[in-house]
C-alpha positions as a Python dict, from the first residue, in 0.01 Angstrom:
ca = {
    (1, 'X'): (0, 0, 0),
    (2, 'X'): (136, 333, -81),
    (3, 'X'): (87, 658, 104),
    (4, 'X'): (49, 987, -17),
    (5, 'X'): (360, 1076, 141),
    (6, 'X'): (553, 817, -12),
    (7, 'X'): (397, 850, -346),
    (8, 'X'): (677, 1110, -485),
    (9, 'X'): (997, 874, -353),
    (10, 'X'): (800, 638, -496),
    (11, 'X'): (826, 840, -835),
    (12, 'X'): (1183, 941, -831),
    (13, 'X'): (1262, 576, -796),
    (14, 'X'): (1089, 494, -1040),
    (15, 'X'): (1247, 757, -1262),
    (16, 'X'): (1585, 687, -1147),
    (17, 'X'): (1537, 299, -1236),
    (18, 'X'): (1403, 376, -1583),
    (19, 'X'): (1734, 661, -1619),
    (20, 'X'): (1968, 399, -1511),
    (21, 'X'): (1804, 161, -1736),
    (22, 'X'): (1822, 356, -2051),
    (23, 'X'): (2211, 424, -1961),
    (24, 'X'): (2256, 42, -1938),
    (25, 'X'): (2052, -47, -2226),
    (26, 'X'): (2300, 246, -2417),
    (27, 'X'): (2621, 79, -2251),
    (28, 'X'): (2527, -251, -2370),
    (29, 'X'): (2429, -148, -2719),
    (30, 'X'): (2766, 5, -2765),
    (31, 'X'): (2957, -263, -2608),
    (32, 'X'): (2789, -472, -2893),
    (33, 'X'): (2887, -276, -3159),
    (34, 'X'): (3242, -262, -3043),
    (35, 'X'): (3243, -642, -3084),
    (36, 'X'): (3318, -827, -3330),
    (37, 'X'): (3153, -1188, -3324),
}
């Protein structure tokens, strides 16, 4: 159950997962274009 209080941590977690994701997703992408299979 989340409280209102909680509710905007709640959000900059989630937007802090999904920026760090992106930046992986990026890293990885390059990483595999860089390599040559």
């Amino acid at each position: 159950m989340v409280s209102e209080a909680n509710a905007p941590l709640i959000e900059h977690i989630d937007l802090a997962v999904n920026f760090w994701g992106a930046k992986l997703c990026n890293l990885h992408e390059s990483v595999e274009a860089d390599t040559i299979y």
